[in-house]
N, C-alpha and C positions, 0 to 999 in steps of 0.2 A: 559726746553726749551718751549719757548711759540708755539702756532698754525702757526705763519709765517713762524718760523722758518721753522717748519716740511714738509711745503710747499715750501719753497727754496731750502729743500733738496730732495723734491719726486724724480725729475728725477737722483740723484744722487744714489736715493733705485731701483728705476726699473731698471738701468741699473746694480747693483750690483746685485738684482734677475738675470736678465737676462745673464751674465755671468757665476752665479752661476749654474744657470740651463743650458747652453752653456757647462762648464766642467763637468758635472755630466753627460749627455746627450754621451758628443763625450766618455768616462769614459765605462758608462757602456758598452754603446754598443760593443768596442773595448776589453770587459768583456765576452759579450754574447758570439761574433764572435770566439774568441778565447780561453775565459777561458774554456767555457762549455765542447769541442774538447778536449783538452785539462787534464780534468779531466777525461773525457772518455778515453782516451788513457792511461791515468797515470792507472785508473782500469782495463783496458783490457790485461796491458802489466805484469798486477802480478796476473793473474788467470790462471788457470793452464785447465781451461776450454773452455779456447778462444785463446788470441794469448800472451803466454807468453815470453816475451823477458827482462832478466833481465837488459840486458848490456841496451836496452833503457829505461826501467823502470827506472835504476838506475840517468839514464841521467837527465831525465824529473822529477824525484821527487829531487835531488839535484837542477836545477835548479829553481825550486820553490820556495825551502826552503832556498835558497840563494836570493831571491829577498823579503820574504816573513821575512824573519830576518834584515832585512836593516829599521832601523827608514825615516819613510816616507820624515821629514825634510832633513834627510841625502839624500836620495832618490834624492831631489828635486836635489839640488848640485851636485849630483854626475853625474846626466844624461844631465847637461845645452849641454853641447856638441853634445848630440843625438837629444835633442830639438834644437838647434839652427841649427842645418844639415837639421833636418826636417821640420822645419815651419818659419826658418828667424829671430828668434828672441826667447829672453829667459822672458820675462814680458808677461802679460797678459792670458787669460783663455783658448785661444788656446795653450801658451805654457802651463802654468799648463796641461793643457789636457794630455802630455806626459807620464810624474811622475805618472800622476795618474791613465794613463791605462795602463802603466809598472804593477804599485801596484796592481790594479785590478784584472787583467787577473789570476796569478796566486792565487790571494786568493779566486775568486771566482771556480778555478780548482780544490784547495784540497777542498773546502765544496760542488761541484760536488761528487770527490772520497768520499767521506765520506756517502753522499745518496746512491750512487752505495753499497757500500760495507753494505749497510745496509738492503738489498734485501736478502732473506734468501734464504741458501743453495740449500736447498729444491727445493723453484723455478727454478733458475737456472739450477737444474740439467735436471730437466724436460724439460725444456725448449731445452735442450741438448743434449737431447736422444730421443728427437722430427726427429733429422736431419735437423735442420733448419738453414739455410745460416744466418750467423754471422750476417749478418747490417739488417734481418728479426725478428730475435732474439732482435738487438737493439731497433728495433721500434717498436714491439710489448709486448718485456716484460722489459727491463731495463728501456725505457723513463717512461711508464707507471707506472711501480713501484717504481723508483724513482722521479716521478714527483709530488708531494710534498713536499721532501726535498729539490729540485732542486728550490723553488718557494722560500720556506726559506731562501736557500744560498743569493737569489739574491736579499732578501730583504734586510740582514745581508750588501751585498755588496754593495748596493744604501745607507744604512746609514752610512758605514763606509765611502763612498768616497764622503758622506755630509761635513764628520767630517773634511777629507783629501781636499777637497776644498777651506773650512774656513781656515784651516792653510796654504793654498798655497797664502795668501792673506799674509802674512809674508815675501815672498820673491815678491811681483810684480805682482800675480796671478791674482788679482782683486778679483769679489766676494765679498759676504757677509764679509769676513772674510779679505777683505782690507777695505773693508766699517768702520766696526767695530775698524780696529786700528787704520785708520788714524783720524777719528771722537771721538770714545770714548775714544782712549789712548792718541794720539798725542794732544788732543784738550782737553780732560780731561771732555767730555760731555759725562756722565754715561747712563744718560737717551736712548743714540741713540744704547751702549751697551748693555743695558738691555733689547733694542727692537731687537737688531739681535739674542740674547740669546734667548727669546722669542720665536721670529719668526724661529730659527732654532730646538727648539723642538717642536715648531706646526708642521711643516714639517719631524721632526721623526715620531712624533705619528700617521700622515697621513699615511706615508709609510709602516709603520708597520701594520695599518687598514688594508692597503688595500692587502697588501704583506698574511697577517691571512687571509683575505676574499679569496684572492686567490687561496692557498694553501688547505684550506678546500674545496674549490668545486674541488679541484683536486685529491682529495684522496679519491679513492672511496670504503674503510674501512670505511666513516664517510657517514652515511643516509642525506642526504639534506632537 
């Protein structure tokens, strides 16, 4: 594709950035708000330390694992209903946004549970035989101690709902990843495919940079 080209289609890349980063955005956050809670709850309700309640435990990690087993394309289809109740319509990067904070929330929950449970006994109990009021405890020794796995999850969860973005470009979603099929597949112009392939693992490797950098200055087992 010659130079004009690439320039007849700029505004067609910024706006396909700009959606893309629109679902990733509405995505995570709907991640943060909810997943994090969420994973905290899932480990609060199976410690025999804190507030164990099986009958919700079992609620809350079934329904996880029940949205967390669903293929994300399946996902998309299955929820058009919930999207179209919620934002008026089933196309575009607000509606992807749905699916994909459906998908989010719980998987950034169980990689929440998974730092939590990785805080050693030990601590814990200390922490417990202190007498110190439960959500004192949270914020003093659980965020802190899981607060570099916690940085991890969320990097794990901004690339995977990279990944889950470009494919919601499949059904209408817009994004990168309708950029990509209607230009590179429909059109058969490789070069504009090879440049979203590209440009979408510049944008992992970023995340990942920053997601490491992150994490390290939060763990304070590692000397700065």
């Amino acid at each position: 594709m010659n130079f004009s080209k690439w320039i007849e289609l700029f505004p067609e890349l910024v706006n396909a950035f700009a959606q893309t980063f629109l679902m990733l955005g509405i995505s995570l956050s709907s991640a943060l708000v909810f997943g994090i809670p969420l994973g905290f709850l899932i480990y609060l309700t199976d410690k025999k330390l804190f507030i164990p309640n099986r009958f919700f435990h079992t609620i809350l990690g079934v329904l996880a694992n029940l949205i967390r087993s669903i293929p994300f394309v399946i996902l998309l289809v299955a929820l058009i209903p919930l999207t179209q109740s919620l934002v008026g319509t089933t196309i575009g990067p607000l509606a992807a946004s749905v699916p994909l904070s459906v998908a989010a929330i719980p998987f950034l929950a169980r990689l929440v549970e998974t730092s939590l449970r990785e805080i050693p006994e030990g601590v814990l109990e200390a922490a417990v035989s202190t007498g110190a009021k439960l959500s004192l405890i949270i914020k003093e020794v659980l965020i802190p101690e899981a607060l570099p796995g916690i940085f991890s999850a969320i990097t794990v969860t901004i690339i995977s709902l990279l990944g889950y973005s470009a494919m919601a470009g499949i059904v209408g979603g817009g994004g990168i990843g309708d950029l990509a099929i209607r230009f590179g597949y429909y059109r058969y112009e490789d070069d504009i495919m090879f440049a979203t392939v590209f440009v979408l693992i510049a944008l992992v490797q970023t995340f990942q940079w920053i997601g490491d950098k992150t994490r390290k200055k939060s763990d304070k087992r590692v000397s700065h």
